[in-house]
C-alpha positions as CSV (number, residue, x, y, z in Angstrom):
1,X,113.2,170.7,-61.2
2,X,109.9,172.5,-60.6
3,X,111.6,175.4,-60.4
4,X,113.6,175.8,-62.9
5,X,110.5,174.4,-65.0
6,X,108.8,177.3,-63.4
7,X,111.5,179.9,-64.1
8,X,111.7,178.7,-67.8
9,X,107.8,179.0,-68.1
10,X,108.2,182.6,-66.3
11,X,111.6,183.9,-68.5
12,X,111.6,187.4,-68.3
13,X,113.9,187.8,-71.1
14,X,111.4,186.2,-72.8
15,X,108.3,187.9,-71.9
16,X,109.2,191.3,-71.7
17,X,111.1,194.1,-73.0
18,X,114.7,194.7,-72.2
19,X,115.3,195.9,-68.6
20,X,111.6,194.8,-67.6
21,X,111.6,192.6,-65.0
22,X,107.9,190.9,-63.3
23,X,108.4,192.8,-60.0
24,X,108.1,196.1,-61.7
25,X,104.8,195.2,-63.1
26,X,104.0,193.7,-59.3
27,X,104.8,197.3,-58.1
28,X,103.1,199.9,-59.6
29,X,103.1,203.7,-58.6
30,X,100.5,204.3,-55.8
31,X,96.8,204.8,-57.6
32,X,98.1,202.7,-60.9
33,X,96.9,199.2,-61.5
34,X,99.5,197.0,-64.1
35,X,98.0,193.6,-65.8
36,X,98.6,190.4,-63.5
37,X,98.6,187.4,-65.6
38,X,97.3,185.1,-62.6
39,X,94.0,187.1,-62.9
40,X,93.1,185.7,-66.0
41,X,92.5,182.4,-63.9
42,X,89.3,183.8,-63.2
43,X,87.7,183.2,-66.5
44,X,88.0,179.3,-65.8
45,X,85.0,179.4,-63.2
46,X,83.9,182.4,-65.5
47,X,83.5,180.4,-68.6
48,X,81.3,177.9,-66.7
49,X,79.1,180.6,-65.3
50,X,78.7,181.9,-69.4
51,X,78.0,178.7,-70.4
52,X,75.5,178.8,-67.6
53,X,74.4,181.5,-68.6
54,X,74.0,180.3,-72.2
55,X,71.7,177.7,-71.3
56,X,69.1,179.5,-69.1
57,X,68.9,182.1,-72.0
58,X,68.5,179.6,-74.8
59,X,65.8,178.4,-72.8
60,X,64.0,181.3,-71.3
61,X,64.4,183.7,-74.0
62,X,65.7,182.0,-77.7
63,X,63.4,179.0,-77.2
64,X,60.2,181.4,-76.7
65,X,61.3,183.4,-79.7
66,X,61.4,180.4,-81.7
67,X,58.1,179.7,-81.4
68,X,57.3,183.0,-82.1
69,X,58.4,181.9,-85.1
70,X,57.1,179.1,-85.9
71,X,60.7,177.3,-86.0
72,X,60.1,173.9,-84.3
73,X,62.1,171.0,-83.0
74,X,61.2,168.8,-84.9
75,X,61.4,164.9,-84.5
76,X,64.0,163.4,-86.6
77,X,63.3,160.0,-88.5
78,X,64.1,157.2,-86.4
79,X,66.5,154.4,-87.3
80,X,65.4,150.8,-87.0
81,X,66.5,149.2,-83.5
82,X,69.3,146.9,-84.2
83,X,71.9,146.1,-81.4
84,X,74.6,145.0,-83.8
85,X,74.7,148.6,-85.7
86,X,74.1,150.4,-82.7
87,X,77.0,149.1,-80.8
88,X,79.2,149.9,-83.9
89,X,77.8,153.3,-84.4
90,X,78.2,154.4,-80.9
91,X,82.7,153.4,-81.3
92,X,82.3,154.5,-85.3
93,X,79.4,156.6,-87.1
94,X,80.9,155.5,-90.6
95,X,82.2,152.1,-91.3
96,X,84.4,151.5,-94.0
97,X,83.9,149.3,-97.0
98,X,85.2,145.9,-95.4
99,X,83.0,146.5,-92.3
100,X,79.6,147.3,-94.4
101,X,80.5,144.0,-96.6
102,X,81.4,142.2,-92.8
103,X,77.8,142.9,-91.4
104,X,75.8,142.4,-94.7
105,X,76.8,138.6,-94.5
106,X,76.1,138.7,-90.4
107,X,72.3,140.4,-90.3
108,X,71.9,139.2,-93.9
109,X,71.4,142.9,-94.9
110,X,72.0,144.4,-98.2
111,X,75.3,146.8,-98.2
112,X,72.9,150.3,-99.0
113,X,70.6,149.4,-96.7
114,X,73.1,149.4,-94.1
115,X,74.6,152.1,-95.4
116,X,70.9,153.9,-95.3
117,X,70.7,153.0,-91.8
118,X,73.8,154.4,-91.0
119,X,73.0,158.0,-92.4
120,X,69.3,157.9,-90.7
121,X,71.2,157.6,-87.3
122,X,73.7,159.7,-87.9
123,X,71.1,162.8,-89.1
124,X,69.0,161.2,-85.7
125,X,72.0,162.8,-83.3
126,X,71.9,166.2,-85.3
127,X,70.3,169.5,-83.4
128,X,67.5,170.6,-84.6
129,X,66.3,173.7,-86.7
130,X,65.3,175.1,-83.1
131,X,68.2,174.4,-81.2
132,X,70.6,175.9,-83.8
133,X,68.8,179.2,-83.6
134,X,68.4,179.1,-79.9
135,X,72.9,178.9,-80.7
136,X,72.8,181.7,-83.0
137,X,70.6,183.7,-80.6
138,X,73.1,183.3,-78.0
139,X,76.1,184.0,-80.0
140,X,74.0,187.4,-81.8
141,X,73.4,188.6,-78.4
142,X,76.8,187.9,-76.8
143,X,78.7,189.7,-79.6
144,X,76.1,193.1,-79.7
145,X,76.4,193.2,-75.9
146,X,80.3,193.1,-75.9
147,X,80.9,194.9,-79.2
148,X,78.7,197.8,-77.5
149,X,80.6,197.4,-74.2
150,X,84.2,197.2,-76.1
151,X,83.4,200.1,-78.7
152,X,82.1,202.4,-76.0
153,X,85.0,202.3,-74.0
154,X,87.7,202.8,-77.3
155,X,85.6,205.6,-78.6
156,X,87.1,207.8,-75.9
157,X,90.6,206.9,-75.8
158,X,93.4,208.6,-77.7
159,X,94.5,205.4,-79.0
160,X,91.8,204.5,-81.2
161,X,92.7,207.1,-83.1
162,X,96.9,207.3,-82.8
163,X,97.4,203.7,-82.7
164,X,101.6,204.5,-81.7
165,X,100.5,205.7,-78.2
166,X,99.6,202.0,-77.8
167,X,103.6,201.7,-77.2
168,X,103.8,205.1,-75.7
169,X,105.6,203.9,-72.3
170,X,105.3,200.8,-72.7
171,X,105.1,198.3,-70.7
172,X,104.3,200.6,-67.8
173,X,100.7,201.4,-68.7
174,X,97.5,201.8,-66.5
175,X,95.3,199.2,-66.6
176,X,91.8,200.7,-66.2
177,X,88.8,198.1,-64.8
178,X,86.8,198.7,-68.3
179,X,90.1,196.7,-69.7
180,X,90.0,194.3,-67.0
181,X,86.7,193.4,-67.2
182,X,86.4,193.3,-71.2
183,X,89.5,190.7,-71.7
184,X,88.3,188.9,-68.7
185,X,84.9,188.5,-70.3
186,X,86.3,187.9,-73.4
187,X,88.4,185.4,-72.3
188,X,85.7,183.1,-70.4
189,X,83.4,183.3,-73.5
190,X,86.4,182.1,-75.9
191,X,87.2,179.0,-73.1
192,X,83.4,178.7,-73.3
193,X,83.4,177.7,-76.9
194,X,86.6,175.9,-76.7
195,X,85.0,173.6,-74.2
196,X,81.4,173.4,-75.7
197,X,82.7,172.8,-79.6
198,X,83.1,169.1,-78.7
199,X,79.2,169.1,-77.3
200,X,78.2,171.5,-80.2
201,X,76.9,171.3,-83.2
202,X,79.8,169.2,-85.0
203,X,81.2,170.8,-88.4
204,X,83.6,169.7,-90.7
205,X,85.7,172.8,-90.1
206,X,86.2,171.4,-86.8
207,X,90.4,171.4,-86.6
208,X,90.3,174.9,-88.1
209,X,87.9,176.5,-85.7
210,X,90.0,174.8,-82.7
211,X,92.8,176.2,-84.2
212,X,90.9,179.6,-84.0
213,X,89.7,179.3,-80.8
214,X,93.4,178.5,-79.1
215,X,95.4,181.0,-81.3
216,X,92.4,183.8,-79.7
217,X,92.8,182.5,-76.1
218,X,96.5,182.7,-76.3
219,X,96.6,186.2,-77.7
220,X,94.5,187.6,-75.2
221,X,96.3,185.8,-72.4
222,X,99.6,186.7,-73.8
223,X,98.8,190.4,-74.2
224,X,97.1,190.2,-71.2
225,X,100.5,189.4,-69.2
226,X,102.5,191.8,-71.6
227,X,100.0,194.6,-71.0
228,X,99.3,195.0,-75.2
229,X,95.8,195.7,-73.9
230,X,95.7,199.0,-76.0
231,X,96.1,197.1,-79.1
232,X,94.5,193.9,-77.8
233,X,91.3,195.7,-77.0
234,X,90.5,196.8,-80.6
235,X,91.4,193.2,-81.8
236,X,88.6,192.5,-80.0
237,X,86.4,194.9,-81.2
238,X,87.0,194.3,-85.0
239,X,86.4,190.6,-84.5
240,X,82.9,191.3,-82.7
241,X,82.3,193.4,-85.7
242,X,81.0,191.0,-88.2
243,X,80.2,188.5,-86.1
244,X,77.1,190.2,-85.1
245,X,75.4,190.6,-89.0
246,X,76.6,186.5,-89.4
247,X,74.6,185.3,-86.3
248,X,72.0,187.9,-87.3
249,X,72.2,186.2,-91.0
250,X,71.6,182.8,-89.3
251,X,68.5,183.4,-87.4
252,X,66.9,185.1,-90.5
253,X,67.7,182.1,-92.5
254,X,66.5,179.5,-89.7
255,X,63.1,181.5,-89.2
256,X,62.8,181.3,-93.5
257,X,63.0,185.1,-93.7
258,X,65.0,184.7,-96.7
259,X,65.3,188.4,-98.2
260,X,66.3,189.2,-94.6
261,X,68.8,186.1,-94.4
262,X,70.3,187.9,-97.5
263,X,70.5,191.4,-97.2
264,X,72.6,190.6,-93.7
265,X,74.8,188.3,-95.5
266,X,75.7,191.1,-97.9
267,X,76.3,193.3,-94.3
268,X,78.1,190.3,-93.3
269,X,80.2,190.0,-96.4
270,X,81.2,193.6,-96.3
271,X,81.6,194.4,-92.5
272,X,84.1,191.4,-92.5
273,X,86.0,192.3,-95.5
274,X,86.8,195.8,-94.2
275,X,86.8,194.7,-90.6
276,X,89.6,191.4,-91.1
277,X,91.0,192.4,-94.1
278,X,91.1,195.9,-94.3
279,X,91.2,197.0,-90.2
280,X,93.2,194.1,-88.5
281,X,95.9,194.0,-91.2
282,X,96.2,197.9,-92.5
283,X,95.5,199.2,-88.9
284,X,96.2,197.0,-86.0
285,X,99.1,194.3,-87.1
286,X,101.0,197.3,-88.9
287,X,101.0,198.8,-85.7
288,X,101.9,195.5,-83.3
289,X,104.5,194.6,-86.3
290,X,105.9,198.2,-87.0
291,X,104.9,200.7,-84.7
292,X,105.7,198.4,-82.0
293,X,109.6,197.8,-83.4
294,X,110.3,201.4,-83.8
295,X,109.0,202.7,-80.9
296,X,109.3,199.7,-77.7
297,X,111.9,197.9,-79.9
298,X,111.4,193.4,-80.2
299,X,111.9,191.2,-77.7
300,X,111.3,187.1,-78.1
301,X,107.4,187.2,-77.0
302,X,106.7,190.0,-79.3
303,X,107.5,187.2,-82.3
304,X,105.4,185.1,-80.8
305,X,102.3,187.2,-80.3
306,X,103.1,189.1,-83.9
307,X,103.1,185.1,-85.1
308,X,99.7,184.3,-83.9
309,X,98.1,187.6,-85.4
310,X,99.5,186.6,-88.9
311,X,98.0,183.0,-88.0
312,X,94.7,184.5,-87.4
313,X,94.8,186.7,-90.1
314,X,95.8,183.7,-92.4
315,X,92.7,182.0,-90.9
316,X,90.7,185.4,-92.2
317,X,91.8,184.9,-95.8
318,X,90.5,181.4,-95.7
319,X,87.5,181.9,-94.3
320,X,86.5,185.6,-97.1
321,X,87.5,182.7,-99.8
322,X,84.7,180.8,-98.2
323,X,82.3,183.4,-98.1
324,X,83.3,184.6,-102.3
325,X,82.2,181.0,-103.1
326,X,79.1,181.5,-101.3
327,X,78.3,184.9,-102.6
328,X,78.9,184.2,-106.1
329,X,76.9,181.3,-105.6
330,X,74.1,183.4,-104.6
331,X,74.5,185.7,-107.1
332,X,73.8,183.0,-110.0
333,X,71.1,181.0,-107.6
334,X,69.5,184.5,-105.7
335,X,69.9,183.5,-102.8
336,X,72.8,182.6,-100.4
337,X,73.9,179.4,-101.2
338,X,75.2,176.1,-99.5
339,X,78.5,175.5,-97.4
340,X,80.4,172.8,-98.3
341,X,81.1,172.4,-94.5
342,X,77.6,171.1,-93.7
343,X,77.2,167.3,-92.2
344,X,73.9,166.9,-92.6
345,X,72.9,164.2,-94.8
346,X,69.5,163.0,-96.3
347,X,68.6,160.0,-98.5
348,X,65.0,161.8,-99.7
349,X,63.7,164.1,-97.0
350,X,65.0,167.9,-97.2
351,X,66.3,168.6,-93.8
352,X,68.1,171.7,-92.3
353,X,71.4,172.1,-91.1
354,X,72.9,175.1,-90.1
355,X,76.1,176.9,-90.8
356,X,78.5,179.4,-88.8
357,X,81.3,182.1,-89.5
358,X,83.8,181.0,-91.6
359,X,84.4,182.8,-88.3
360,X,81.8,179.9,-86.9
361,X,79.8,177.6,-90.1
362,X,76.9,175.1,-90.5
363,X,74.6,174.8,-93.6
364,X,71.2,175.5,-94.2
365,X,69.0,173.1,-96.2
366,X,65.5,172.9,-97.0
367,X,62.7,173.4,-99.8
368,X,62.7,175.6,-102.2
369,X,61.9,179.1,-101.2
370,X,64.4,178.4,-98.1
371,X,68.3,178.8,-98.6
372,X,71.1,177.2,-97.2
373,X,73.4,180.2,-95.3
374,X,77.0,179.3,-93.8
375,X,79.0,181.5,-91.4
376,X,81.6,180.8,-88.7
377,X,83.2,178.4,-85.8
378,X,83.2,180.3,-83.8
379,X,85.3,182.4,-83.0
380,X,87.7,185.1,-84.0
């Protein structure tokens, strides 16, 4: 049973081209490296050293820079002790109807006050102001560094610019350590975020940005083990892109800088309009969808992978509508304007939540010269 579980999983009619089998990717020429799929098992223990990683430099270096800026923790309002609410806040942060009318008769409460203690303890779990730029820092600093790495080594490479020698020969192309080590990096961050979202800030976009997250990790695994790392590569790249000016956008907008917060929205805006709407569709799924056909020919996994790129792109159309509503919202208010996505609440206080890309999103409130800025989930 586990091997024919095993030979299903492994189907090289599947998988590959016609007349491909696994053992001639196993064997390459003498001096030629081919993709291995099992080597992608080290971004597991990768992903925990990057979210390592993450923490020491929120710490050593966002946290510093913080208060550099005057951006502070903050201490949230505290809810009144009560052992009744807490126990049913820790299995339900928002009772229904019938259970808010239930403990109104049992503590001899009144329904909004319950209600009103609710929302305190609920805004009492939130991250702070501080922490969520100490996130974006991260994020801003992880994209520039890879987006540097990943455009540096495309620059030079003949399919950059020809995207049909991406199937030149295929599946029998080199696989240079530059490629290696960019989709293995890659690959731990996105397993990083998957595994971290449910110990993250918590958005409302929450199913979506999973969705995100596992359609990314199975292309680059996929394409990985197919050796599409030609055209994998630059997906990478153009997804990097914009998230660079959003995370940028974020910390502007935390720190109240809030001409800066919107002239990188507007770089936002535009770099992910012509980088995931313009780019990915025009440039790179033309050539995975057509280029591909004519010149390798279809097999079952190239639906597959061509299915999950027209999932992510459908995710990009969702997420520019997103950002319209926001822009136009800004242009009537003059400033970027609130995300719908944010789950902050407040009874009287102004508090701040954050947003991230309709890419990765939280909200930003707070007085009157301060905006409220959106952006992601994420992830590509």
């Amino acid at each position: 049973m586990t091997s024919f579980i095993s030979a299903w999983i492994w189907s090289e009619r599947f998988w590959l081209p016609e007349n491909v089998t696994w053992a001639d990717l196993e064997h390459p020429p003498p001096g030629v490296e081919y993709p291995r799929l099992w080597n992608m098992l080290y971004a597991f223990p990768l992903a925990a050293v990057v979210y390592f990683l993450r923490l020491l430099f929120e710490r050593l270096v966002a946290k510093p820079c913080a208060h550099m800026l005057q951006i502070q923790a903050g201490v949230p309002r505290q809810a009144q002790p009560n052992a009744i609410l807490e126990r049913l806040y820790q299995s339900k942060a928002s009772p229904d109807e019938r259970q808010l009318e239930g403990l109104s008769k049992q503590l001899d409460w009144d329904v909004r006050k319950i209600q009103r203690w609710f929302r305190v303890r609920r805004n009492q779990d939130r991250p702070s102001t501080q922490k969520k730029f100490c996130e974006s820092m991260w994020r801003f600093t992880f994209y520039l560094a890879i987006f540097i790495y990943g455009i540096n080594h495309l620059w030079s490479t003949s399919w950059m610019w020809d995207t049909r020698e991406c199937w030149q020969n295929y599946p029998f192309q080199p696989l240079s350590p530059e490629q290696h080590s960019y989709y293995l990096v890659e690959l731990a961050f996105y397993w990083s975020l998957m595994f971290s979202q449910f110990i993250d800030i918590k958005r409302k976009d929450f199913v979506i940005m999973l969705v995100h997250h596992l359609a990314t990790i199975l292309l680059i695994t996929f394409s990985y083990g197919n050796n599409m790392i030609r055209a994998g590569s630059m997906v990478m790249c153009v997804h990097d892109a914009s998230d660079i000016f959003l995370e940028a956008a974020k910390m502007a907008n935390y720190a109240k800088y809030q001409r800066l917060c919107d002239g990188l929205f507007v770089f936002f805006s535009i770099s992910f309009f012509i980088c995931r709407l313009v780019i990915f569709p025009f440039w790179i799924i033309h050539s995975v969808l057509v280029e591909s056909w004519e010149i390798a020919g279809p097999y079952r996994a190239w639906w597959l992978l061509n299915g999950l790129l027209l999932v992510l792109q459908c995710l990009h159309i969702i997420w520019f509508y997103l950002i319209m509503g926001i822009a136009i919202k800004a242009i009537f208010r003059g400033k970027v304007a609130k995300d719908d996505r944010s789950d902050v609440e407040s009874s009287s206080e102004e508090e701040i939540c954050s947003s991230t890309d309709p890419s990765r999103n939280q909200t930003l409130k707070g007085n009157s010269r301060t905006s409220n800025l959106n952006g992601e989930a994420h992830d590509h």
